[in-house]
C-alpha positions, 0 to 999 in steps of 0.5 A, spaced: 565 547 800 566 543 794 574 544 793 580 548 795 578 553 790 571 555 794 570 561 797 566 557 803 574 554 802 577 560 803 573 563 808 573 557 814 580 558 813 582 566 814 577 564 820 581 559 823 588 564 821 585 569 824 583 564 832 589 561 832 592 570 832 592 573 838 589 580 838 594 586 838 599 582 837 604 580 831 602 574 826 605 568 829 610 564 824 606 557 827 601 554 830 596 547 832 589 548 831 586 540 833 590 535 829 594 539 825 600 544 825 600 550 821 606 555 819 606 561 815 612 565 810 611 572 808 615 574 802 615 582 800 618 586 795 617 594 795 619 598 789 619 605 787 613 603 781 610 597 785 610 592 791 607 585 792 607 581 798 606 574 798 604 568 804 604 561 804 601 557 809 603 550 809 598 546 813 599 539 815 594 534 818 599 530 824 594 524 825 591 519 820 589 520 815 595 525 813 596 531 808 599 537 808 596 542 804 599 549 802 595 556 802 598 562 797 596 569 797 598 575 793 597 583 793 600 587 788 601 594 789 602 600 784 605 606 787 600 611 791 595 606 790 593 604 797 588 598 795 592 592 792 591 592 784 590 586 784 589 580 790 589 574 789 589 566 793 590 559 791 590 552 795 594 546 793 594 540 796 601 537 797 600 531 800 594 527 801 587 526 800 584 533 797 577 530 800 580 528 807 583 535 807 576 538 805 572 533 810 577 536 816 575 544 813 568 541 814 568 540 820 571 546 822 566 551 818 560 547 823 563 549 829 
């Protein structure tokens, strides 16, 4: 994992997502997963022609070092069209160091 940008980056997070999730349920709208608080937002439009939903996760280390760290991903969809036209996922780190944020993602993908 060398940035935010990596798969490797990307796919340590939908995992940690997907543990702080219980099976079955509705997505929680916040959670802590260590040392650190978690927040999701979903935003959707749904038109005759298209549709696209978008979730921002905002990630925020409590304890030093601090940073906060925010996750967006967007599906965009034609009509008829069951797969998304297009998906697409970004990482910005808002606050704080991007190699201490990355160093805690490390340390998650360990384990």
């Amino acid at each position: 994992m060398k940035s935010l940008a990596d798969r490797s980056f990307f796919r340590v997070f939908d995992l940690l997502v997907a543990s702080a999730q219980p099976n079955g349920s509705i997505k929680r709208p916040t959670w802590s997963i260590a040392d650190t608080e978690w927040v999701r937002e979903r935003h959707s439009y749904a038109g005759p022609n298209h549709s696209f939903t978008m979730e921002t996760i905002q990630v925020r280390r409590t304890t030093a070092p601090r940073w906060t760290l925010l996750v967006v991903k967007e599906f965009w969809w034609i009509e008829s069209q069951e797969k998304p036209l297009r998906d697409l996922r970004w990482a910005k780190l808002i606050q704080g160091n991007s190699q201490e944020a990355l160093k805690w993602f490390r340390l998650r993908e360990t384990r």
